[in-house]
N, C-alpha and C positions, 0 to 999 in steps of 0.2 A: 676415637671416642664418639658418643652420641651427636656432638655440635656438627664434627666430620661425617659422622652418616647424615644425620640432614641437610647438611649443603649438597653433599651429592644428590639423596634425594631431589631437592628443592632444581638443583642444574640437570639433570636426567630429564624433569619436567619441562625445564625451560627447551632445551636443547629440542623436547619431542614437539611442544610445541611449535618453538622456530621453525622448524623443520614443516610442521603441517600450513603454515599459514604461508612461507615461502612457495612452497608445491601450490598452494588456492592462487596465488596472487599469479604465479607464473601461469596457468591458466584462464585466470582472470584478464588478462593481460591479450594472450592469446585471444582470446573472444570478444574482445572489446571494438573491432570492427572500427568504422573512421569515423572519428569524432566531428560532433555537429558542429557548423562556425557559429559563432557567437555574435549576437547582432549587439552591440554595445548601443547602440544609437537610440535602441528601442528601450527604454527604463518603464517603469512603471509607474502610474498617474496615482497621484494623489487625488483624495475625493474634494471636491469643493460645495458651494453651498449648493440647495436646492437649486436655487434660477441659474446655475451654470448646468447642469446634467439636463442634455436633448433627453431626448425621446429614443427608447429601443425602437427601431424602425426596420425596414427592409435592409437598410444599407450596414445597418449591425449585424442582423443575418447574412449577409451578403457575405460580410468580412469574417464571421466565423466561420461560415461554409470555406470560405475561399482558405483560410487559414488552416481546416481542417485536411482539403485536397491538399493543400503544399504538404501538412508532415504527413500524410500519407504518402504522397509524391517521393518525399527523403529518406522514407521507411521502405520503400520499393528500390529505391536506388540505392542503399546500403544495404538490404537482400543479395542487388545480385555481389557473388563473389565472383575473385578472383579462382584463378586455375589454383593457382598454390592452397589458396583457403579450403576452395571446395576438395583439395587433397586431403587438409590437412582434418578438415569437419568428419570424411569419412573415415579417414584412420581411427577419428575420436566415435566414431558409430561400433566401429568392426574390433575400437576393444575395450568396448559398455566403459566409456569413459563418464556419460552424464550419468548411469545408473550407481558407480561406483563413487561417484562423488555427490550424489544423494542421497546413498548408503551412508556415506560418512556423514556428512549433513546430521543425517537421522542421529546418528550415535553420540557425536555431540550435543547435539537437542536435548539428548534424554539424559544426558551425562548428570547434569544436576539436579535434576526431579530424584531419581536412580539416590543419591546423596541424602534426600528428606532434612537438606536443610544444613546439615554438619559440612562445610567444609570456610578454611580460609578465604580473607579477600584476594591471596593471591590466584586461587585460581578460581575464583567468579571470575576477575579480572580477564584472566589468559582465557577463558573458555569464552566473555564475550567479545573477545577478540577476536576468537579462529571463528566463531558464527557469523562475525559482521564480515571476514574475510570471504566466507564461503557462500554465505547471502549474493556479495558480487559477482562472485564466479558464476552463482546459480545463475543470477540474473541474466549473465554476461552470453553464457553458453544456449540460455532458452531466445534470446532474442540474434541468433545464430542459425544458419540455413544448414542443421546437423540431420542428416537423415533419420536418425535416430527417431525424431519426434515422428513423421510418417508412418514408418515403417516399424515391423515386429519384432527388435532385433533383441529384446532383454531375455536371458536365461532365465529358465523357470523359476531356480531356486532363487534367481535376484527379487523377480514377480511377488515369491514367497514373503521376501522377507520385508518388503516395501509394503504391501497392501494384499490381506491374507483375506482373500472373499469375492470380488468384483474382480470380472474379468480382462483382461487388459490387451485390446488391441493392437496397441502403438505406443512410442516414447510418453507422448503427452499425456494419454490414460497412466499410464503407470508413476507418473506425476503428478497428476492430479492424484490420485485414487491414495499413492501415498503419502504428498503432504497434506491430505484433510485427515487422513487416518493418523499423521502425528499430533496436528492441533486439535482435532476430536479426543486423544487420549485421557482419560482423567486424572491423570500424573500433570498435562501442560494444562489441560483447563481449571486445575484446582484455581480459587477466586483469592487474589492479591496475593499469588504466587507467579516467577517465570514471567513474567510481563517482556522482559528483554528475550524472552524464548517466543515468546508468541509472537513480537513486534519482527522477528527477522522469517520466523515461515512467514507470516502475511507478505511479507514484502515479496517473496519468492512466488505464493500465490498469485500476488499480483500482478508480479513479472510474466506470470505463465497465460494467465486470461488476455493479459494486451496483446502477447507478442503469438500467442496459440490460440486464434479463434475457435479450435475444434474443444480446446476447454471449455468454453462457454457451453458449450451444449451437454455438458455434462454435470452442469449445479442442479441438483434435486432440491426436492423441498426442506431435505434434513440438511443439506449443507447449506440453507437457507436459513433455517433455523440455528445454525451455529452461527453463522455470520451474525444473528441476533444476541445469541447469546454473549458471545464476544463485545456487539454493542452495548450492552446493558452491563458489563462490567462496570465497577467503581472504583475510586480512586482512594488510598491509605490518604487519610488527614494526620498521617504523623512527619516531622521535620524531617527524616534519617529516610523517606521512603519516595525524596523525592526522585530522585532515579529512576525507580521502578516506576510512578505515576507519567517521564516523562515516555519511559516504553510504553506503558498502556495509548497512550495521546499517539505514538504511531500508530500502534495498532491499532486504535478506532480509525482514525485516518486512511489506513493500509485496507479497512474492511470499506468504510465509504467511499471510497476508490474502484474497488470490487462493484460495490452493488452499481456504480455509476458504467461502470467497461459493460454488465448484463442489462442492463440499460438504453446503452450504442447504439443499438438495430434492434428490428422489431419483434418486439413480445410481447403477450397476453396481458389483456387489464388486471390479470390476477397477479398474474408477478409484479406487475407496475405498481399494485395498489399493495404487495407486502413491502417491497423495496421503500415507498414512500412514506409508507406506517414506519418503519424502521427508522427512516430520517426525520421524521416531527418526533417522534417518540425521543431522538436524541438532541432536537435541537429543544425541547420543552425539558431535556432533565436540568437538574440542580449543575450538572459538570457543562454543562453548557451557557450556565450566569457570566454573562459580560458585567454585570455588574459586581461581582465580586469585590471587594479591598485589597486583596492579596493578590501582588505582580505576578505570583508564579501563576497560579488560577487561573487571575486575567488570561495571561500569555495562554496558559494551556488550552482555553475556552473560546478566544480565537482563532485558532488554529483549524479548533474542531469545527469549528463554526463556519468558516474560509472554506474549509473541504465541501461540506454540506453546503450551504449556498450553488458551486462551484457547478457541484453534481445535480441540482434543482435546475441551477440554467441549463444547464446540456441538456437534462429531460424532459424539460415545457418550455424549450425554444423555437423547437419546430412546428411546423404544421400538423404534423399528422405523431401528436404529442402526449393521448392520455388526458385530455381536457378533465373528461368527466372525473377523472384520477385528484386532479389539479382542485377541482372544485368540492368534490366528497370533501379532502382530507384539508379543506380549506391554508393550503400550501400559501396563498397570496398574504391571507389574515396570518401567518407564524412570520412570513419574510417581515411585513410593516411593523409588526409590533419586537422584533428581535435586533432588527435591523438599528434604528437610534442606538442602543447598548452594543451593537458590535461595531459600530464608528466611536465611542465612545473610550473602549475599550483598545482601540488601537493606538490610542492616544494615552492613556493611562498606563501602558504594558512600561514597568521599568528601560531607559537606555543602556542596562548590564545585561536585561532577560532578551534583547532581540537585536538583528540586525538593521541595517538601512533596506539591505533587501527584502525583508520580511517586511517590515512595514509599507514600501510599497506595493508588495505582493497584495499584503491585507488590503490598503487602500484602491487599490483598482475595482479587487473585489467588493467592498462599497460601493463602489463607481456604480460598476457594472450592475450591483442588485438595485439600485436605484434605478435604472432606468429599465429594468427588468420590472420590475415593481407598476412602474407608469407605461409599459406597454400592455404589461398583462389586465392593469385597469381601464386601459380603452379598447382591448381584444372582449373585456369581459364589459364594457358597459356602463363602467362601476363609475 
């Protein structure tokens, strides 16, 4: 009878699914390389009053620098592999194993746009499922010494059907070229749609700029320009959309993160001064009120706000920093006057909407823009 075909149905579905997110995980797994130790001892500072927070000084550069060489240091020394690994990396080169599960990537991505909207929560559910599976994998595999990314090893028609126009030298172009040609698409960028689609390419993006510096040298000014547009997204003010508003909050995140990695090393006052226009622009919109009433808000406007801070210190901490960048887009006058509301707000975020670790997360980040704050006023005079 009908009930009996749709449970088959319904188990046919499950079964294809299980089946896909087993295969991601088992891979995932494979690439996940040796886990960092965990320093328990190290927790994170709560902010206290003014007349407790020193002064940014040398010895706080000192300790970022130094902090910066060690995970570079542990990111070189989980580079090198083993014989077996390096066996087992090129086997996954010589049979387009990351082209093939970026291929699928893609087809999932587009699965629900492809839909226009009709289908049950059971399979939103299952499909953001096999995405956030394969999010890891991606991850897992791009920060993996697979020759792939070097070298030219993808079949034409993979080329084809990944990124149809730009030419592609190596693994990493052909990664790049096709996850901006997914999130470019006007199916993923329709506005307060696919939020949980966008939130997982960003993250893959982002996977691929830290761990593939030869990405970086491939953001043009239109994939500059999306990374805008992505920011300037808004958030549904309806109760049933909160979900979808918490995807959006990655993916600003996900792109703030981006523009902070193009950032790292040095580049034109022209990029510095789009990168930073993009960041006032978002820490001055409405979705960035710390003062909000509503915990979820709060929460979500911390968050964003914690990211952006983050990525400010890392780019006007050093010496040879964008000054002039710094002073144009008057970056000091947004941190003092944002700053009370986003201490504020760490303390107002609901005990159901966050963790212990979040909040000290948050709190440090106060810590630390305070005293960022009070160096950059006696760097500058003020």
């Amino acid at each position: 009878d009908l009930k009996e075909e749709l449970d088959n149905v319904i188990q046919s579905w499950r079964d294809l699914v299980g089946s896909h997110k087993l295969a991601l995980e088992l891979v995932a797994n494979l690439c996940s390389g040796k886990e960092d130790e965990e320093d328990d001892d190290e927790g994170g500072m709560m902010y206290g009053d003014d007349e407790n927070e020193h002064m940014w000084d040398s010895d706080d550069e000192a300790q970022l620098v130094a902090s910066s060489e060690a995970a570079a240091a542990n990111s070189n020394a989980q580079s090198n592999s083993t014989p077996s690994e390096k066996e087992m990396y090129t086997s996954m080169a010589t049979h387009h194993l990351t082209e093939q599960i970026l291929i699928f990537f893609r087809n999932w991505a587009m699965f629900l746009p492809s839909l226009n909207g009709e289908y049950p929560r059971l399979v939103l559910e299952d499909v953001e499922e096999v995405l956030a599976t394969c999010t890891l994998c991606l991850g897992n595999m791009i920060a993996c010494d697979i020759p792939t990314w070097a070298s030219a090893t993808a079949r034409k028609e993979i080329v084809a059907v990944l990124c149809d126009g730009p030419s592609v030298e190596n693994g990493t172009e052909l990664y790049w070229w096709g996850l901006v040609s997914m999130l470019g698409s006007s199916a993923i960028m329709t506005e307060n749609t696919h939020h949980e689609v966008k939130a997982h390419i960003t993250s893959v993006i982002l996977s691929l700029l830290r761990h593939q510096p030869h990405a970086r040298t491939l953001v043009d000014s239109p994939r500059l320009d999306l990374m805008h547009a992505l920011l300037s997204m808004t958030p549904d003010d309806k109760p049933e959309s909160r979900d979808a508003n918490d995807a959006l909050v990655r993916t600003h995140c996900n792109v703030i993160a981006m523009l902070g990695v193009l950032c790292s090393e040095p580049h034109p006052a022209t990029v510095n001064t789009r990168v930073c226009s993009a960041l006032m622009v978002r820490l001055r919109s409405p979705l960035s009120n710390t003062n909000s009433d509503s915990s979820t808000y709060s929460r979500q406007s911390v968050i964003v706000v914690n990211e952006i801070y983050n990525v400010l210190m890392d780019m006007y901490g050093g010496d040879d920093c964008h000054d002039d960048v710094f002073e144009q887009q008057d970056v000091l006058g947004h941190l003092q006057r944002s700053l009370p509301g986003f201490k504020r707000s760490i303390k107002r975020v609901a005990p159901s909407e966050r963790s212990r670790e979040e909040v000290d997360i948050w709190s440090e980040t106060a810590l630390n823009a305070s005293r960022f704050i009070k160096y950059k006023r006696s760097a500058m005079g003020c």
